[in-house]
N, C-alpha and C positions, 0 to 999 in steps of 0.2 A: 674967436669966431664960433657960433653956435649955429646948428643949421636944426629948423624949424620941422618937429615932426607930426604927420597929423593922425590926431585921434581917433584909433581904429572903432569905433563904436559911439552912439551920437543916436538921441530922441527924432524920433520923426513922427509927424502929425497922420494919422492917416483918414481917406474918405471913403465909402464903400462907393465904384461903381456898376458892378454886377453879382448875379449870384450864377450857381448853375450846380444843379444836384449830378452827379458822378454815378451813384449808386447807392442804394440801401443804408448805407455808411456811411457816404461821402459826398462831402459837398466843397466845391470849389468858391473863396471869394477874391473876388477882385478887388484890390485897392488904390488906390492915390493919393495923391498929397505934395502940397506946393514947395516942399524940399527934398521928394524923392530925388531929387538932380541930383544930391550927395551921395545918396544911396550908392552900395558899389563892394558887389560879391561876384568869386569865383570857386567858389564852393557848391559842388552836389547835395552835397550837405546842411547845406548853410542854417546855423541853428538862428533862433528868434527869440524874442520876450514881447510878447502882445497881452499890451492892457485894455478890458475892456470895460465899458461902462457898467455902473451895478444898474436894474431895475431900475427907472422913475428918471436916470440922470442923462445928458445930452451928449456927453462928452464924458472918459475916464480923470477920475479926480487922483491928482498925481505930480509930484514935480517934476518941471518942464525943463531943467535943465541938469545933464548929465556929468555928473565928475565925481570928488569924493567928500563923501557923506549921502549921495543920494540914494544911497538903498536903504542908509538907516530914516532918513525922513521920510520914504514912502510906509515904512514901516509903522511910523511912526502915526502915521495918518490911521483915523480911528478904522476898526476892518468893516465897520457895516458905512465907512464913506467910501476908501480909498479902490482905488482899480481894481479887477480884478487881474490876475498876472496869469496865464500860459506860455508854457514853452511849444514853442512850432517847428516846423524850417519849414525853408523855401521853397516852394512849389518852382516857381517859375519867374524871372523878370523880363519887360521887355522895354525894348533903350530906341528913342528915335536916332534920326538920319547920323545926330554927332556924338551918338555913345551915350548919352545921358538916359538915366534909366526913369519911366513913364508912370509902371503900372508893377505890379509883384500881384502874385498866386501865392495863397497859403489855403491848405487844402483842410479841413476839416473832420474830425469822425466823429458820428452820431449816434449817442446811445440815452435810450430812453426819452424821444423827444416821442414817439409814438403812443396813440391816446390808450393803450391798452400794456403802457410799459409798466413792470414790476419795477423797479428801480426809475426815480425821477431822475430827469436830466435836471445836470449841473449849470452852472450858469456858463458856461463857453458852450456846450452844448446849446443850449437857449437862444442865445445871441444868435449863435451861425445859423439857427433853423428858421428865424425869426427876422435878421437881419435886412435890411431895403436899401438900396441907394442913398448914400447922403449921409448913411448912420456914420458916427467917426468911432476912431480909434486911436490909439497910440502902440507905435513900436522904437524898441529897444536894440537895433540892428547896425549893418556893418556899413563904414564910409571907408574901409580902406578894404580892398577885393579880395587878399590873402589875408586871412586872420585866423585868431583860434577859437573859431568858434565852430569853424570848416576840421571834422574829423577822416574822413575818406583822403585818406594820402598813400596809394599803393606806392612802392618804392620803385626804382626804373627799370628793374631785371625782371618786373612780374610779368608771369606766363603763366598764368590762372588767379581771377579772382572769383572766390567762393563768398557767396552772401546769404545771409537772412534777413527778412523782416516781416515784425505784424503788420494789422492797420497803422498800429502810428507812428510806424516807419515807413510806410510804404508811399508817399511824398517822397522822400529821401533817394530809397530804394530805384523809383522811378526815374525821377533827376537824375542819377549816378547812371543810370542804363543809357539814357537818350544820349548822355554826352561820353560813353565809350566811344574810344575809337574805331574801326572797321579793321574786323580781324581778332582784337581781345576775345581770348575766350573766359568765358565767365559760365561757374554753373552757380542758379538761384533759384532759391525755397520764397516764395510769397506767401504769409498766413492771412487771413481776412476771415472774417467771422458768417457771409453769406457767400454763395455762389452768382448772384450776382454783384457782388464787391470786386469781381474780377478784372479788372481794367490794365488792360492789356498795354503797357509799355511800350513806345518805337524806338528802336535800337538798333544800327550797325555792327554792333559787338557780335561773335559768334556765341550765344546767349543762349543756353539752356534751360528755359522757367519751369517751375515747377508750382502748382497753385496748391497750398495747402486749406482747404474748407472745412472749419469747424462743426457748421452744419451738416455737413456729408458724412463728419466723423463721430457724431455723437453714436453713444453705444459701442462704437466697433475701438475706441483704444479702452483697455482695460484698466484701469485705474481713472480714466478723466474723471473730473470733480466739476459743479458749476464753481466758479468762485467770484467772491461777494467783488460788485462790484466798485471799482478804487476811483475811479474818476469820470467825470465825463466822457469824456474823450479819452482814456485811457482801457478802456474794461475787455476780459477776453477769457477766455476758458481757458484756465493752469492749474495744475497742482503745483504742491512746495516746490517740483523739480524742473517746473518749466512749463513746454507741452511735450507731452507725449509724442503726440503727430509729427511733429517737428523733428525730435531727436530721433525718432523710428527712421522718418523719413531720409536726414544725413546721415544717421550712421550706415545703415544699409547701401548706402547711393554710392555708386563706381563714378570716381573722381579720372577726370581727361587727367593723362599723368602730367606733372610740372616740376620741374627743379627750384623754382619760386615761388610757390602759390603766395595769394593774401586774400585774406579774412575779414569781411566789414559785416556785423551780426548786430541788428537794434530792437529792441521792443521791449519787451518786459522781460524787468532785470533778472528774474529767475531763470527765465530760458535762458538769456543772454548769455547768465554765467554757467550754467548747464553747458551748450553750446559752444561756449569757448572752450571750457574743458575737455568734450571729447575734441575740438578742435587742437587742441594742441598735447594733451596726453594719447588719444587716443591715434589719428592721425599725424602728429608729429611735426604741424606749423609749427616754426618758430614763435615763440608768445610775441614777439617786438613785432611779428608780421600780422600779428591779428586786434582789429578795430574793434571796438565791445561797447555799446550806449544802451545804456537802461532810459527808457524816457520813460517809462510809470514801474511803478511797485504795486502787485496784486496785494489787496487790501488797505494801499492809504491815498489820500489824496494827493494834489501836489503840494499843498499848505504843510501837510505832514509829513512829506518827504523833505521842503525847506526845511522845516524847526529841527529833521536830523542831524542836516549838513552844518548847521549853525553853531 
């Protein structure tokens, strides 16, 4: 006897029903889709693959059915037809009366859509600025609620979680605050590139935020560099070691004392691994207790962060 397991990850159609600009940064879209009923995450975290359509087309060109070989046949599809591919997570779902989930939030950050940008915005940049009701999409996302695609997994003995995140963590970041429990104490670093990107998280946790603002910081850290921008929705002021503001800011920072802390640190991979490091040499996390996602690399896109992994 075999007993029948179901497939943690599964193509779903999607339709825009709203938009809603956040911030200077940030824009919120709302989606749907006649098989989100399968949809089904319990991750703060919950990562995503959203394809979307190129320029002139109605819908993302792309195979509709997920299992193996399908990454090599979207591949395979010429690059000035086939989808365009971003990594996200999940903003938000919401499930009518019997659990079924409706609608999903994936939150968006916006660089160079403005008519006076030195760097063009990239094509997810475009879309999202551009986007109206009705336009489709395709996502690449979770049918089974625990999966690995969910990295925020504090262990059961934690009595401090310490965080960081840029913009294109700060969806995540967010997520992960609203669903602490009451009582967690948590100290967090937020980076955002304007002061008004500031959007302030609702959370029970005993949460300590900390807002880091690039614009507030230009000139006053001593070494900061512009650096060239890597992606649409990825771009942020680092040098090779990170940011500056960031690691000035943790390392100096008196940590509420814990005999468990854990570590959940996302945004660009440079800080990240910067970050980890004083986190665990300099501080003395245990490494297994610290969470580390690089979602962009300052200076490549995501097409050429893929062709490294490959």
């Amino acid at each position: 006897m075999t007993t029948a397991t179901a497939a943690p990850f599964r193509i779903f159609t999607l339709q825009v029903t709203r938009t809603r600009r956040l911030s200077p940064s940030l824009v919120r879209v709302t989606f749907t889709g006649p098989d989100l009923n399968a949809f089904a995450s319990n991750g703060q975290d919950q990562s995503l693959s959203l394809f979307l359509p190129r320029p002139g087309q109605e819908a993302p060109v792309m195979p509709m059915e997920y299992g193996e070989g399908w990454r090599q046949a979207w591949i395979d599809t010429p690059e000035d037809v086939r989808a365009v591919m971003r990594s996200y997570t999940l903003r938000a779902l919401r499930q009518d009366a019997h659990g079924t989930t409706t609608e999903i939030d994936i939150d968006f950050v916006l660089h160079g859509t403005e008519p006076d940008a030195a760097t063009p915005a990239g094509p997810a940049s475009r879309w999202a600025a551009d986007t109206q009701p009705g336009d489709r999409a395709v996502l690449l996302g979770p049918a089974v609620a625990d999966n690995t695609a969910i990295r925020f997994r504090p262990p059961a003995d934690t009595d401090l979680i310490v965080m960081w995140a840029d913009e294109t963590a700060l969806p995540a970041a967010s997520a992960i605050l609203e669903t602490l429990p009451a009582g967690t104490k948590a100290r967090v670093w937020l980076e955002v590139p304007h002061a008004g990107d500031r959007v302030e998280p609702t959370t029970a946790a005993d949460a300590e935020i900390t807002w880091l603002v690039r614009d507030e910081a230009i000139g006053e850290v001593p070494g900061e560099a512009s650096a060239e921008a890597p992606d649409e929705a990825r771009r942020a002021t680092h040098n090779e070691g990170g940011s500056p503001m960031a690691l000035e800011a943790i390392r100096t920072a008196q940590l509420p004392p814990a005999q468990a802390p854990y570590a959940w640190i996302a945004g660009e991979s440079g800080c990240v691994k910067t970050l980890r490091r004083h986190l665990v040499r300099e501080r003395e996390i245990d490494r297994r207790r610290v969470t580390f996602v690089g979602y962009w690399r300052r200076g490549l896109s995501e097409e050429q962060l893929r062709e490294q992994g490959e």
